[in-house]
C-alpha positions in Angstrom: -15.7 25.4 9.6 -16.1 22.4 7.4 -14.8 24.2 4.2 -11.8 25.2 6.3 -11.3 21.5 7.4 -11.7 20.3 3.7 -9.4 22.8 2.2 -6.7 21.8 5.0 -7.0 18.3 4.7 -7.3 18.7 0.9 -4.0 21.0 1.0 -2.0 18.7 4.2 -3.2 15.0 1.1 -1.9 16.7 -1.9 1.4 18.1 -0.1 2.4 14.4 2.0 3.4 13.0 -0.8 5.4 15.8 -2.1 6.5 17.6 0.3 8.1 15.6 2.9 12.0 15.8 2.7 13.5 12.8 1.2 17.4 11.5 -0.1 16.4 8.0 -1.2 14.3 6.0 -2.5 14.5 2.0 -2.9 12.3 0.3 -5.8 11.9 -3.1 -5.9 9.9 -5.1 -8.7 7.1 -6.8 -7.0 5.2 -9.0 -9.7 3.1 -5.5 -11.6 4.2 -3.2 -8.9 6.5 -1.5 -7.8 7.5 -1.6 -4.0 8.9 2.5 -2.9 10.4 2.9 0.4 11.2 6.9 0.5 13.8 8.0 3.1 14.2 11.0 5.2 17.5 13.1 5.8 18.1 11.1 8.7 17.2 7.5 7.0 13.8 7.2 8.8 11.5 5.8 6.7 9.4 8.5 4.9 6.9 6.7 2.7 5.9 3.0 1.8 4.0 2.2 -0.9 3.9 0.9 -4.8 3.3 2.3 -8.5 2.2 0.3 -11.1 3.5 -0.6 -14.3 2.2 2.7 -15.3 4.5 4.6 -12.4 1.1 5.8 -10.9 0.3 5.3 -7.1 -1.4 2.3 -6.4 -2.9 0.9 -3.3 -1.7 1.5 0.1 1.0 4.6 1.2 2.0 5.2 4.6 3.8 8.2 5.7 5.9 8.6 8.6 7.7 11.8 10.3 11.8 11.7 11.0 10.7 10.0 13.8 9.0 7.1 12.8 5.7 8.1 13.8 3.0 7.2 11.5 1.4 10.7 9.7 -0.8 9.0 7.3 -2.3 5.8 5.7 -3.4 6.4 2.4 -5.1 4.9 -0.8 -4.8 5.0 -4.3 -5.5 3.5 -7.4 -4.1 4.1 -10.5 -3.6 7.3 -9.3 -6.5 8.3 -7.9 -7.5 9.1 -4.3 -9.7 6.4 -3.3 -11.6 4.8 0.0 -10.5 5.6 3.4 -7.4 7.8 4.6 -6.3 7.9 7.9 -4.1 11.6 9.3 -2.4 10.9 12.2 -1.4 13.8 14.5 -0.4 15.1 18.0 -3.9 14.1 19.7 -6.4 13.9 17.0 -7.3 11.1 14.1 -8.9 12.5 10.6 -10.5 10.0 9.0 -11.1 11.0 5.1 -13.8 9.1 2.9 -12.5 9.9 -0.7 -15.8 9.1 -4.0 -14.2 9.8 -7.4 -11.0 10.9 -6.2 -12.8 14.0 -4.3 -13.4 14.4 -0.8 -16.4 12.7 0.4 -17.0 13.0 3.7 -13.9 13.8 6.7 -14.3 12.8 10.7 -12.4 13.7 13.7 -11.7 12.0 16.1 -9.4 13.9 19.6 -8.0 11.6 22.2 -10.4 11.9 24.9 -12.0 9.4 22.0 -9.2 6.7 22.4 -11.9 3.8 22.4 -13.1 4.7 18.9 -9.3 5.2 17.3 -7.8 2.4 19.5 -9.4 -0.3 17.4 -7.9 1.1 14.4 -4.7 -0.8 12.8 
């Protein structure tokens, strides 16, 4: 069951950032970075996050459905997949600990657990 987990959530990190229907993107020069705001179809917001001078991910990404509800949280640097990633959906919270840009550890959390994913920002 674990593997199955991993390969998903694995599969569901390596697709958000690719897959998700977009028509524009905003770039903005932030001081190194670059600030992205990808759009949906519909103009929701899609994706926020930066590159760096190198036009590699770098820090924090945050994914949203057409909708505007928030589908991930996620961290890079220079690239890589690094520290904690939050998946957001229907009812349940993953939590995935990324070491070396490899999945470390992943925790779920369903909403009969509200206390514990409530005092997430």
């Amino acid at each position: 069951m674990k593997k199955i987990v991993l390969l998903l959530v694995f599969v569901f990190s390596t697709s958000l950032f690719v897959a998700q229907e977009t028509t524009k993107k905003e770039l903005v020069k932030k001081g190194d970075l670059v600030a992205a705001t990808l759009y949906h179809s519909n103009n929701a917001i899609a994706q926020e996050g930066f590159y760096n001078k190198l036009g590699k991910l770098q820090g924090t990404w945050t994914s949203y459905d057409a909708d505007g509800n928030k589908t991930a949280i996620a961290q890079y640097d220079n690239g890589k997949k690094v520290g904690t990633w939050y998946f957001y959906s229907d009812e349940v919270l993953r939590e995935v600990k990324y070491s070396a840009n490899k999945i470390a550890t992943v925790t779920t959390w369903r909403d009969s657990e509200t206390q514990v994913v409530s005092n997430l920002k």
